[in-house]
Every structure is written in C-alpha cells, then in structure tokens.
PyMOL commands that place a pseudoatom at each C-alpha (Angstrom):
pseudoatom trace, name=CA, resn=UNK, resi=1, chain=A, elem=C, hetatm=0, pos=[96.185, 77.967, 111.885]
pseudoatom trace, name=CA, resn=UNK, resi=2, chain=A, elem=C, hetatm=0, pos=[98.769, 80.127, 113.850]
pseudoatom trace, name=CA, resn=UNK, resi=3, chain=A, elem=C, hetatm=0, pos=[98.069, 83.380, 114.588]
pseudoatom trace, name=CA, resn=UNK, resi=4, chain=A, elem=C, hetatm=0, pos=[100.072, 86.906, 115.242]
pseudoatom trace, name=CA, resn=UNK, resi=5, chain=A, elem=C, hetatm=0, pos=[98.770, 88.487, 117.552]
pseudoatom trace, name=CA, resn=UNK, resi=6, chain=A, elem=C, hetatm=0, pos=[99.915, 92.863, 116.664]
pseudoatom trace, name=CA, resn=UNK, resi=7, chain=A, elem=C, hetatm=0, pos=[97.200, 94.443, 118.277]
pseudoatom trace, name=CA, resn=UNK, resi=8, chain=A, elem=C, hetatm=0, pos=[94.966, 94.122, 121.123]
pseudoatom trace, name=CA, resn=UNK, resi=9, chain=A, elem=C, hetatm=0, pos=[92.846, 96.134, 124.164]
pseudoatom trace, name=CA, resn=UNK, resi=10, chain=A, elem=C, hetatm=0, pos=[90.454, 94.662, 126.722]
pseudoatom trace, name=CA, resn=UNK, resi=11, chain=A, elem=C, hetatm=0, pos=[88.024, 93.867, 124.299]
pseudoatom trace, name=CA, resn=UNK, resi=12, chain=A, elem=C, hetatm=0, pos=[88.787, 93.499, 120.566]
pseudoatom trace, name=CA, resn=UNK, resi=13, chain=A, elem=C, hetatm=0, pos=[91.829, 91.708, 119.198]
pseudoatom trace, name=CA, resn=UNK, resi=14, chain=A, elem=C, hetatm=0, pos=[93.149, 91.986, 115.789]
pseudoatom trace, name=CA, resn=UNK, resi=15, chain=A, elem=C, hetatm=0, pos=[95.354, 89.101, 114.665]
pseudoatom trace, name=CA, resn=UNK, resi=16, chain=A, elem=C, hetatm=0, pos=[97.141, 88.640, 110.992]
pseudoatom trace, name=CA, resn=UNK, resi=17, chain=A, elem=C, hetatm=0, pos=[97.562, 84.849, 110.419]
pseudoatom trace, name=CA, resn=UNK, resi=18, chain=A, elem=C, hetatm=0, pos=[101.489, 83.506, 109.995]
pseudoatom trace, name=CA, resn=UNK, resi=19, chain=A, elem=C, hetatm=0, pos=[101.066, 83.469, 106.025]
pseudoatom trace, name=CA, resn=UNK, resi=20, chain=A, elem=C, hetatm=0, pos=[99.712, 86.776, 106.054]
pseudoatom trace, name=CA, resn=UNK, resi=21, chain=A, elem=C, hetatm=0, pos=[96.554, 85.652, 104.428]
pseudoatom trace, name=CA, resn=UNK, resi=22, chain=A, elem=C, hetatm=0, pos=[94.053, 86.822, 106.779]
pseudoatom trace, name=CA, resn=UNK, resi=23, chain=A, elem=C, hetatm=0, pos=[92.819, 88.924, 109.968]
pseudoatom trace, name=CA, resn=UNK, resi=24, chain=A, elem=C, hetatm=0, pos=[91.267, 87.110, 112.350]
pseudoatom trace, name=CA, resn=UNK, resi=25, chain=A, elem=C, hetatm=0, pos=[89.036, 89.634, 114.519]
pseudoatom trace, name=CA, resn=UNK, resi=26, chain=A, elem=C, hetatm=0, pos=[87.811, 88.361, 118.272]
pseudoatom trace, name=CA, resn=UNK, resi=27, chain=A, elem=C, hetatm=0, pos=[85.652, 91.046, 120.800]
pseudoatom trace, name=CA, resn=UNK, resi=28, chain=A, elem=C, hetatm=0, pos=[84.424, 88.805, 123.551]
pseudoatom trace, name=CA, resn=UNK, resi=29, chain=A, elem=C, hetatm=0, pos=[82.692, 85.689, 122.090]
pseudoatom trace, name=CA, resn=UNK, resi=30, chain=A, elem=C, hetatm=0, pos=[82.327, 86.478, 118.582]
pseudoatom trace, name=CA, resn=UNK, resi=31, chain=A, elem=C, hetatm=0, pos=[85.253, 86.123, 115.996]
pseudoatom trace, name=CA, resn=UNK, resi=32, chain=A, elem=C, hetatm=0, pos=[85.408, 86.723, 112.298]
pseudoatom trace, name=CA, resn=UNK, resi=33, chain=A, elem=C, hetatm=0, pos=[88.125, 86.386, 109.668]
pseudoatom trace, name=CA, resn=UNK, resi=34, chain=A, elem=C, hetatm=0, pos=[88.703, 88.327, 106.717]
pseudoatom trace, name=CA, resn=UNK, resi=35, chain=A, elem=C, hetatm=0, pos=[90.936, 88.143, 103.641]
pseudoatom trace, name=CA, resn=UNK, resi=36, chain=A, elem=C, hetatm=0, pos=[94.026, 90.273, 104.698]
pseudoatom trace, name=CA, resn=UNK, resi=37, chain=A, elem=C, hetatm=0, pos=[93.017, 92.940, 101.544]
pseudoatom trace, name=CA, resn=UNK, resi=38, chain=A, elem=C, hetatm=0, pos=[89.591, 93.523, 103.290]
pseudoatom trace, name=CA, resn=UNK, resi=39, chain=A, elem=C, hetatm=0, pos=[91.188, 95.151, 106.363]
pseudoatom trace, name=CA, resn=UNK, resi=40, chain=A, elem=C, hetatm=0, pos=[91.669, 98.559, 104.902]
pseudoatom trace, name=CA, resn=UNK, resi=41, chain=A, elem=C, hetatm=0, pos=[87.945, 98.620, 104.100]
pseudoatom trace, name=CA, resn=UNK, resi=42, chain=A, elem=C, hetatm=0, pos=[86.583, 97.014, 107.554]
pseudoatom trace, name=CA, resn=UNK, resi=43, chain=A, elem=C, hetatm=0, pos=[88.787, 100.106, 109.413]
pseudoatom trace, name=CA, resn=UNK, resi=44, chain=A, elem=C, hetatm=0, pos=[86.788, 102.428, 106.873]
pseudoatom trace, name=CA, resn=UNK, resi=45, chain=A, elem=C, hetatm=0, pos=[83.645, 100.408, 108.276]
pseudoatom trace, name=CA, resn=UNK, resi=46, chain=A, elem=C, hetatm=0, pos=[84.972, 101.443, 111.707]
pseudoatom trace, name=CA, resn=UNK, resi=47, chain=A, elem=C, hetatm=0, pos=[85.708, 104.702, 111.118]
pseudoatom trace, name=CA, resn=UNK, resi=48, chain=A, elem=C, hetatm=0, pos=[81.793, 105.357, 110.005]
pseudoatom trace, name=CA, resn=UNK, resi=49, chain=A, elem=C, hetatm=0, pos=[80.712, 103.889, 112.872]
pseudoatom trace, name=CA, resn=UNK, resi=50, chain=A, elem=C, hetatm=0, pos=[83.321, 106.281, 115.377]
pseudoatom trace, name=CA, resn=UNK, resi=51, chain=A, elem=C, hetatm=0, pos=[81.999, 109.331, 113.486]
pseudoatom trace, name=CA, resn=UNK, resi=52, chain=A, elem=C, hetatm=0, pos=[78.003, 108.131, 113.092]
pseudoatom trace, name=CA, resn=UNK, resi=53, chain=A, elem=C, hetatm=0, pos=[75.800, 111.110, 113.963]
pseudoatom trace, name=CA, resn=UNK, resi=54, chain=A, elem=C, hetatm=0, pos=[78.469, 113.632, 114.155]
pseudoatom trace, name=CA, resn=UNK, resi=55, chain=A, elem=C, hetatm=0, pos=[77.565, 117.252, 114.339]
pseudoatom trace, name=CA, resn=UNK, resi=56, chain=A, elem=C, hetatm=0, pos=[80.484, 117.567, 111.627]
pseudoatom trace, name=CA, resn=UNK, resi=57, chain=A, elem=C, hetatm=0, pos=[82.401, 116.004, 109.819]
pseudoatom trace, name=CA, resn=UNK, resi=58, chain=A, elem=C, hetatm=0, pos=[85.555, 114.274, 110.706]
pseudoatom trace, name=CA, resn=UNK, resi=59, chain=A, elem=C, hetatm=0, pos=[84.561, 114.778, 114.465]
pseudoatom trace, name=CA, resn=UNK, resi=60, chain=A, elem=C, hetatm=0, pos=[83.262, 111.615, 117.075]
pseudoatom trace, name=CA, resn=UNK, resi=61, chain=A, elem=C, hetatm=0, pos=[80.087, 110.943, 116.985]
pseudoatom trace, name=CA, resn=UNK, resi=62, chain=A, elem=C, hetatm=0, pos=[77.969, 109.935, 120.168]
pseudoatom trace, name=CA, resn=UNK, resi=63, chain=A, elem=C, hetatm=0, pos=[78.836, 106.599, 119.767]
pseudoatom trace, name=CA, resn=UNK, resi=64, chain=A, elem=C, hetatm=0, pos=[82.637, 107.197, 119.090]
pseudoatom trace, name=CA, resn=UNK, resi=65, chain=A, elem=C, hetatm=0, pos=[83.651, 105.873, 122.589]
pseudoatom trace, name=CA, resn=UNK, resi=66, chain=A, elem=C, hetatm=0, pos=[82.136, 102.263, 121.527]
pseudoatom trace, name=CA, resn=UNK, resi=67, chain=A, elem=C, hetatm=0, pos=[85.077, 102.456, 118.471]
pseudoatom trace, name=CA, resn=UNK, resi=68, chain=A, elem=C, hetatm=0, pos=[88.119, 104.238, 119.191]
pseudoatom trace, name=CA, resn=UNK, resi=69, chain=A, elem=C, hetatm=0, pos=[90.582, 101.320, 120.500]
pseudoatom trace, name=CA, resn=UNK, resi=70, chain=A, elem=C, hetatm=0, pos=[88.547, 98.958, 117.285]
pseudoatom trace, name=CA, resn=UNK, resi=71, chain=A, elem=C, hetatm=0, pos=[89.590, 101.963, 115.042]
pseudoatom trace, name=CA, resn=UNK, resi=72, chain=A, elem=C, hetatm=0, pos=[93.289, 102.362, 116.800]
pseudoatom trace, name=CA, resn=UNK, resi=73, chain=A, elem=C, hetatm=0, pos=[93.811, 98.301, 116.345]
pseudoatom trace, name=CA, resn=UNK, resi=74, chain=A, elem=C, hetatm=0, pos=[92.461, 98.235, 112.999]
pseudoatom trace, name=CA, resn=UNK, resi=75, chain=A, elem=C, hetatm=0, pos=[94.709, 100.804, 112.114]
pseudoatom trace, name=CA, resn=UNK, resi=76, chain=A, elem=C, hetatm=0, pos=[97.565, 99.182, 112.919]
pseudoatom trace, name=CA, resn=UNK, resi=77, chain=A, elem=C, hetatm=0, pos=[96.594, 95.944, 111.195]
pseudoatom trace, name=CA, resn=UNK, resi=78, chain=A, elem=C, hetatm=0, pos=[96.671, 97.749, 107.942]
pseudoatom trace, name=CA, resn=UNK, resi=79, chain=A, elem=C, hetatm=0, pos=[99.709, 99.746, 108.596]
pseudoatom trace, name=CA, resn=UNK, resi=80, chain=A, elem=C, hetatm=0, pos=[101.052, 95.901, 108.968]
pseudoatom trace, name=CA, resn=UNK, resi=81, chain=A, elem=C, hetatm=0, pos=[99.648, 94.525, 105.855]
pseudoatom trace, name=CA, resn=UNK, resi=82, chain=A, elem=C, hetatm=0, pos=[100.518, 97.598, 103.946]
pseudoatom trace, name=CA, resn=UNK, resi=83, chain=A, elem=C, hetatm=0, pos=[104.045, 98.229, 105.316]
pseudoatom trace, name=CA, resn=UNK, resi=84, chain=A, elem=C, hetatm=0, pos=[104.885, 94.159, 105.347]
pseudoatom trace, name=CA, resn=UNK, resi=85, chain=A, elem=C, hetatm=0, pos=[106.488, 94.693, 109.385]
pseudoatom trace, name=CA, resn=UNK, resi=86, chain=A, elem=C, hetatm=0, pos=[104.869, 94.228, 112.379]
pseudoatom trace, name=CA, resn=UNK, resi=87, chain=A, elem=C, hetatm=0, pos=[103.305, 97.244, 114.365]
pseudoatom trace, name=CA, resn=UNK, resi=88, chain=A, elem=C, hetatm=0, pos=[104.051, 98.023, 118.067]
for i in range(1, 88): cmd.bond("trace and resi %d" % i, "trace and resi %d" % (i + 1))
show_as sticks, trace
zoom trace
C-alpha cells in the first residue's frame, strides 16, 4: 500500500491511500484505516469531541485543545476526497 501523505501535525497524521480508497489515520503508536466515505463522519466524530461539555453550542469545550489540529487535518482530508485535489 502507498500512501499520500496531505495532512499532518506533531501528533496525528491523516493519509488518503494512492487509489483513493481509504484514510489511513496514525497519532503516536496507534493507526486505523477507514473507507475514504467514512471520513466526513469520523471529522463529525471529532468535532463532538472538540465541543464536548461546552457551555454553548458551537463553542470549545474543555477538552477542545486535545482536538483542534485532529479536527483541522480531518478537515482537510475531506475537503480532498470531496473536491478530488490535494489540500495544502
């Protein structure tokens, strides 16, 4: 398998394979892989988790600091998938 790599940050990578099939998510030690048409609904996932506890709506949450660059490299996965080029 060859990989892509469009997004990364210090600690969670975000790869779409060559045939465009699947992400391939890495933080640290643990990796997981997804069917390309899940990403849009594991940066939903993500997005929860940013805003979790929230005092309103659409704002961070306490734990927001733990997701931001997971939400930011998610995002541009799926802006890749769904726009067919690759992000900066």
């Amino acid at each position: 398998m060859r990989l892509v790599v469009i997004a990364m940050s210090d600690r969670f990578v975000a790869a779409i394979t060559k045939d465009r099939s699947r992400v391939v998510m890495t933080r640290g030690t643990w990796r997981h892989t997804i069917p390309a048409e899940q990403a849009k609904d594991w940066l939903v996932m993500y997005r929860k988790l940013w805003g979790r506890k929230a005092t309103k709506p659409g704002e961070p949450g306490p734990y927001a600091r733990f997701y931001e660059s997971t939400v930011a490299r998610m995002e541009k996965v799926v802006a890749e998938i769904e726009g067919g080029r690759h992000a900066p």
